[in-house]
C-alpha positions in Angstrom: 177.5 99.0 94.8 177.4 102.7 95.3 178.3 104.6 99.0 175.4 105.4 101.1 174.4 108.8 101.1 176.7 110.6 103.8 178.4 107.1 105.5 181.8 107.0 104.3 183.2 103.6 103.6 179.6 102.1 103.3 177.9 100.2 100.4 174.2 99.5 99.4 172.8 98.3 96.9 171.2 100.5 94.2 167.3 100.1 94.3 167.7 100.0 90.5 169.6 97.3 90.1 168.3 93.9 88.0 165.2 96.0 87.8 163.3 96.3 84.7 162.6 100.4 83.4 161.0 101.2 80.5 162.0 104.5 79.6 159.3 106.9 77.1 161.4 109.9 75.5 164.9 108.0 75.4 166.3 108.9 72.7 167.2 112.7 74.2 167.3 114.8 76.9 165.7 113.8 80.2 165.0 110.6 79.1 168.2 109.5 77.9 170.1 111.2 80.8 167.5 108.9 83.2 168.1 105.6 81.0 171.8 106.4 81.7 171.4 106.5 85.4 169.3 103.3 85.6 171.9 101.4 83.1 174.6 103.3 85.4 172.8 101.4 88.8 172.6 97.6 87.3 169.1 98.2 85.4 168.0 96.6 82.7 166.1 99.3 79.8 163.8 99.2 77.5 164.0 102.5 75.7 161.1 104.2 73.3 161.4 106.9 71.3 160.0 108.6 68.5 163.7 109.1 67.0 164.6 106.1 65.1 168.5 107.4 64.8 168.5 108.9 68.4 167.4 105.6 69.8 169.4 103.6 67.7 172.5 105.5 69.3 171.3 105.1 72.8 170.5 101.6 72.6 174.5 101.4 71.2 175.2 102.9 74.5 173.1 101.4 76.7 172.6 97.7 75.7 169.0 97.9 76.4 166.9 94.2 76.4 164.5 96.4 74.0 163.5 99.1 72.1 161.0 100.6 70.2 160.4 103.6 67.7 157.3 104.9 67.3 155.5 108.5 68.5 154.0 108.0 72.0 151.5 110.4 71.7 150.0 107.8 69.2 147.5 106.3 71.6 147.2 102.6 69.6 150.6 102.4 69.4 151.1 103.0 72.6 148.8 100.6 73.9 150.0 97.9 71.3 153.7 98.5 72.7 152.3 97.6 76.5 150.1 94.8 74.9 153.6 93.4 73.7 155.9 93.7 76.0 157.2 90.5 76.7 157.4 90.5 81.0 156.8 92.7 83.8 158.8 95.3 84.6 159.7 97.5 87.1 159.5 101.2 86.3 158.2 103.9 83.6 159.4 106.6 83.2 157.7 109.2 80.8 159.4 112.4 79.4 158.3 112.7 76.0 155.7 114.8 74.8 157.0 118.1 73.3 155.9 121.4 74.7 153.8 124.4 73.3 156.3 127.5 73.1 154.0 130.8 71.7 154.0 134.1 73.1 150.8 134.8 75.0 150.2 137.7 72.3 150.1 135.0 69.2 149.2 132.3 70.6 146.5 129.6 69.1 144.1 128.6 71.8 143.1 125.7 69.9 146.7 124.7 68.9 147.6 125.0 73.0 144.6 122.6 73.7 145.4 120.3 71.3 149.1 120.5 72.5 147.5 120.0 75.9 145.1 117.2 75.7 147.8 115.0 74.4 150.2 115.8 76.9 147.1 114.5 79.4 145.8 112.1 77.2 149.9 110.6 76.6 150.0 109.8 80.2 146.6 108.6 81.0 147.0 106.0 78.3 150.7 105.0 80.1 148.4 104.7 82.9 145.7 102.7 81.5 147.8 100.4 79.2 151.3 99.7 81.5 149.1 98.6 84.6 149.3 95.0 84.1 152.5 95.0 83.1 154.0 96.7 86.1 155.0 94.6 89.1 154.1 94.8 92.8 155.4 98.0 94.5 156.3 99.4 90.8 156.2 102.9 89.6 155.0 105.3 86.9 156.9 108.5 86.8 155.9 111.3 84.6 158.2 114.3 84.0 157.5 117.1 82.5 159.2 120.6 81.8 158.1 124.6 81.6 156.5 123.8 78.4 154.1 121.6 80.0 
C-alpha cells in the first residue's frame, strides 16, 4: 500500500498491483527503471530485451514470471513472442528501439528512414500482435526519447 497523493496518513492501493506488464527494452534504461516501478507496486513482469546478459541481471532483480531475449525490431519474432505468451496481461510498455544520432551536415537520408520506419513499424506490430492478448481496460504505452 502506498499514501495517496497529498492525504497524509492515507493508503490506496497501487493500480499496478497483481497486474500483468510486459515490459519491451528491459534490460536498460527506461525500461528497466519502469519494470522496477511496476515490480516496486505488486506487478508481476515479463521483461524483453535484446540483451541476453542485461536481462538476465534484471530478471535476478526483479523475479519476473518471464522473459525473453530477442531484438524487437525483428517483426516475426515479435509477433511469435505475442503468439506465445501464455495469458493475458495487463500492460506494454515499449522503450526499445535505438535512436538515429548524425549531424544534420552528414547525415544519411536513407540510413534515418530506415532508422525511422522501424521505429514506426516496432510499434505498429506491438499494436497488431499484443491486441488479443491484452485484457479489458489494458494499455499499450510507447516511449520514446530525442532520438526518436
Amino acid at each position: 500500500m502506498t499514501a495517496a497523493p497529498g492525504v497524509p496518513g492515507t493508503h490506496r492501493r497501487s493500480d499496478l498491483a497483481d497486474r500483468t506488464v510486459v515490459v519491451i527494452g528491459a534490460s536498460a534504461g527506461i525500461g528497466l527503471e519502469a519494470a522496477r516501478q511496476v515490480h516496486a507496486d505488486g506487478g508481476r513482469l515479463v521483461l524483453v530485451g535484446r540483451n541476453p546478459e542485461g536481462l538476465r541481471q534484471a530478471a535476478l532483480e526483479l523475479e519476473p514470471v518471464g522473459t525473453a531475449a530477442f531484438d524487437a525490431t525483428d517483426t516475426d519474432r515479435l509477433q511469435r513472442f505475442f503468439q506465445d505468451l501464455p495469458g493475458p496481461v495487463d500492460h506494454v510498455l515499449v522503450t526499445a528501439g535505438g535512436p538515429y544520432y548524425m549531424p544534420l551536415e552528414s547525415m544519411d537520408l536513407a540510413d534515418a528512414r530506415r532508422a525511422f520506419d522501424e521505429r514506426i513499424a516496432l510499434a505498429l506490430g506491438v499494436a497488431l500482435y499484443s491486441r488479443d492478448k491484452i485484457r479489458a481496460g489494458g494499455t499499450l504505452l510507447f516511449i520514446g526519447g530525442t532520438g526518436g
